[in-house]
C-alpha positions, 0 to 999 in steps of 0.5 A: 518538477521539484518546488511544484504546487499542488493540482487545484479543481472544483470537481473530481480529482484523482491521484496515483503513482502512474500517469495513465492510471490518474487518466483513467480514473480522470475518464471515469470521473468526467463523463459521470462516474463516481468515486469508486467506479474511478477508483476501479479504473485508476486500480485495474490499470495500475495493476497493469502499467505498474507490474513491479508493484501490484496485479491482480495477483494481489490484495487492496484495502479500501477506505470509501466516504459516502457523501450522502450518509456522511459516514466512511466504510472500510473494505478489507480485500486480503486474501486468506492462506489455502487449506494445505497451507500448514506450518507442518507442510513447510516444516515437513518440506525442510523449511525453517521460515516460508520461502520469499520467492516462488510458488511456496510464497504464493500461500494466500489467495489474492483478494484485489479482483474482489476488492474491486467487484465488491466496491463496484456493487457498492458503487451501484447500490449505495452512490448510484453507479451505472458504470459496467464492471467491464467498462471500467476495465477497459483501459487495462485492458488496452495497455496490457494488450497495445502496451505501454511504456516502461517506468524508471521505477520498472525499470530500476527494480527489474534491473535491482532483481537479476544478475549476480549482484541482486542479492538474497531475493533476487534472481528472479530470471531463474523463474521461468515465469518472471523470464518470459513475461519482464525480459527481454529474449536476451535476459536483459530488462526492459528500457525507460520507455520502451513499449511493454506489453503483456499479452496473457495478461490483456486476455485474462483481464478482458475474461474478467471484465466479461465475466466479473469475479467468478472468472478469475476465482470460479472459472477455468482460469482459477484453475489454470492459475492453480495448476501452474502453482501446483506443478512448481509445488505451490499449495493454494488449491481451486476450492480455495479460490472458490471460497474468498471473499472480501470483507467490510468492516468499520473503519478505526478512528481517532481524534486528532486534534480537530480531526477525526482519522480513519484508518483500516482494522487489523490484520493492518498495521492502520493501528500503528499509523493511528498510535501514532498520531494519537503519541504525537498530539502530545506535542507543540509540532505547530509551534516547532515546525517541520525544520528542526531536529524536535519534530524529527526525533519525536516522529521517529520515538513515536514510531517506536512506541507503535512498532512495539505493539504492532510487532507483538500484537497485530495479526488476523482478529478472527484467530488472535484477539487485538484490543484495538480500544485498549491500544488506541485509547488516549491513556495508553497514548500517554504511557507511550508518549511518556517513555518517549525522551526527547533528548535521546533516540530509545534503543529498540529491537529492530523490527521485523522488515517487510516489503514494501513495493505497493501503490496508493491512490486517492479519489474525490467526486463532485458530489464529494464521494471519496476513495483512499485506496491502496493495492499490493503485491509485497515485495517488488514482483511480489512471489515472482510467480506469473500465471495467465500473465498474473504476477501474483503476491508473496504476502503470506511470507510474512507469516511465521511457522512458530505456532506461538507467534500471534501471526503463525500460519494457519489455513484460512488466516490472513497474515498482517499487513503493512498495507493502510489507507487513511483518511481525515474528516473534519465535521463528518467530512473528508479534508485530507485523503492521503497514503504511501507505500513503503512497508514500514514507511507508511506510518511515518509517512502518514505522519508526516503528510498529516502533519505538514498539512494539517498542523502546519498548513503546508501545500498539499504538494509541498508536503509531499515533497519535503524531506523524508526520514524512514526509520526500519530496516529491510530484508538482510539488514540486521539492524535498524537504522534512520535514513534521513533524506540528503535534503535534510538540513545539515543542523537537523542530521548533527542534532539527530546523531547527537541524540544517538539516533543511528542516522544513515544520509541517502538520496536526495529523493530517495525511493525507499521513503515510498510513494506518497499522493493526496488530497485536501478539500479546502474546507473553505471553498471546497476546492481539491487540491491534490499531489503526487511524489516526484519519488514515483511516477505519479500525476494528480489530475482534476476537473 
């Protein structure tokens, strides 16, 4: 697995996390769909054979390259705090900060099953789709009802969530839900490779497929969701359903060098991934390469310099104004590139910890249509709440309940997002589709994918599989600290703590430095090359 070279095509090309999810959208591709109708299937069946990362309960983000127009368009699939959802209703229940588990962090509505209706419409109107709402469903549909075999990836955070020893969010077997749906009869998790299936769930999705969106966000299963919410004290409401949607927006933009880089609006932190880019373009990476301490120490300064303004500015633009041309604009990269030292690590406040249990995939046509695509449900199991087979989010916990801070909780507001899809163009079109998980990973991650493959040539899979730093902390770790992949060179580790960078040495392979697929397009021959990171599951597939 390890040392592998990436996936080459002439046609279509899919990557992602899961195996029968690539496949799926594969199918799609093969007998003539386009890039976003794959998409779909690749999404709605990693919705089901991924559980632990993201469902229907949760948000997308969409960056889609229409090849005849030559232009990318973002579709923000996130979903909106409920009409009840107040600082007051969880400072009034005896709240100091909105709960990580249960019903009170299922505050916001989940966007993804729009996401997908809406990309569908797309598909039809702008690329000429044929593909039935519902055909593209199906796949889903089968694994949730047939079953599917359980992932080590499933299995790990299944077995990471109960019992005593699952920490401050963990004991997720005391949710009535969660118990039924991911245990065993006995308690116990789920094994590598045993059959899973998830029955409530293959009936909910097949009365989607039916009857597309308004049954899950106008029909009696809104309503069932909501009232399962209720009786557990939640607080999104069925008119609250009934009144999401989705929103398109222009993609954000920047030069990298000979690039032009798209990336998602706020509420997302694709500004971060960008700031950095744009820091990091200051600096001769060609020339220092990938195996030295150089090229570390700036990835990790450069997200420093990021973090600061996402931390204090990022938040929904339709409550709180974000000066996106201010932050990304060349002068303000160079005052952030200038408080860079590169001799020594800066100390920063730790920022603010985030979940990042989330899938990425990407997808390329024949006709040269692209999807990058990244869907979520925040934490692992996200609220831990099952409704209808449902797992449904918890991403409205990372709003706060003090009223002068940018991302404070207010009816009908969405909260930030760690989540960010990418893409890179070179003469309007795509040459590398890329994304990850990892909450505070993503940027970084970005970064390095863009950068092994972009400005130092590297195999798209090769890229994907080299060493990985992630600079952050995570829920109940009061510091941030660099946790370097063991795979590092041992130069690069001593020169990085002589800089005074809090370095900490983890897993060979570690899965906390997230999930990262992509795609390049050989500008030459038009040849896809795609990867998946041996850290997940994932299979890149083309024909």
């Amino acid at each position: 697995m390890h040392g592998a070279r990436s996936v080459m095509a002439p046609g279509g090309l899919v990557t992602s996390p899961h195996s029968l999810a690539t496949a799926a959208g594969l199918r799609i591709l093969q007998r003539g769909g386009n890039a976003v109708e794959a998409a779909i299937a690749a999404a709605a069946t990693i919705a089901v054979v991924y559980p632990h990362m993201n469902s229907l309960g949760g948000d997308n983000f969409w960056l889609i390259y229409n090849a005849r127009e030559r232009r990318v368009r973002a579709l923000l699939a996130c979903g909106t705090a409920g009409a009840a959802c107040t600082i007051d209703a969880y400072r009034g229940g005896g709240h100091a900060e909105i709960p990580r588990r249960g019903p009170l962090a299922a505050n916001t509505v989940p966007g993804a099953v729009d996401g997908w209706w809406e990309a569908h419409g797309y598909a039809r109107t702008s690329l000429g789709g044929r593909e039935p709402f519902g055909a593209l469903l199906a796949d889903a549909v089968h694994y949730a009802g047939s079953g599917f075999p359980v992932t080590p990836s499933q299995e790990t955070w299944t077995r990471k969530n109960i019992g005593p020893n699952s920490g401050r969010f963990g004991h997720l077997e005391t949710l009535d839900g969660f118990r039924r749906t991911f245990l065993r009869p006995d308690g116990s998790a789920f094994a590598r490779g045993d059959r899973f299936a998830m029955p409530d769930l293959a009936r909910t999705l097949a009365e989607v497929a039916r009857d597309g969106r308004d049954a899950f966000y106008r029909g009696p299963l809104a309503g069932r969701i909501c009232a399962a919410l209720k009786g557990g004290g939640g607080l999104l409401s069925e008119r609250d359903f009934a009144e999401y949607r989705s929103r398109w927006a222009e993609p954000l933009s920047i030069r990298y060098r000979g690039w032009t880089v798209c990336n998602t609006p706020p509420p997302t932190q694709g500004l971060t991934s960008l700031q950095i880019l744009n820091i990091i373009e200051r600096y001769p990476i060609a020339e220092w390469g990938d195996q030295s301490a150089a090229y570390y120490h700036l990835m990790v300064e450069a997200a420093k310099q990021a973090f600061i303004d996402r931390d204090a500015r990022i938040a929904d633009p339709e409550f709180h104004s974000v000066a996106v041309d201010d932050l990304l604009s060349k002068s303000h990269a160079g005052v952030q590139a200038e408080a860079i030292d590169l001799d020594r690590a800066q100390v920063h406040p730790a920022p603010q910890p985030s979940g990042g249990d989330t899938v990425w995939l990407g997808v390329i046509d024949a006709a040269g249509n692209a999807v990058s695509l990244i869907q979520s449900i925040y934490f692992d199991f996200g609220s831990a709440v099952v409704a209808e087979g449902v797992v449904l989010q918890n991403r409205g916990s990372a709003f706060s309940l003090d009223p002068a801070h940018p991302n404070a909780l207010a009816p009908g507001k969405r909260p930030f997002h760690t989540l960010n899809p990418a893409m890179a163009l070179r003469d309007q079109m795509p040459e590398l589709i890329y994304g990850t998980m990892g909450g505070e990973g993503q940027p970084q991650t970005q970064a390095a994918v863009l950068t092994r493959v972009l400005d130092l040539g590297m195999d798209v899979q090769a890229a994907i599989d080299a060493p990985r730093w992630l600079y952050g902390r995570t829920w109940g770790e009061p510091t941030a600290t660099l946790s370097l992949e063991s795979r590092v060179p041992s130069h690069i580790i001593a020169d990085l703590g002589r800089r005074r960078h809090d370095v900490q040495v983890v897993g060979a392979w570690d899965d906390r430095m997230g999930h990262a697929q992509a795609i390049w397009i050989d500008p030459r021959t038009g040849i896809r090359c795609g990867g998946a990171d041996p850290r997940g599951d994932g299979l890149a597939a083309g024909y």
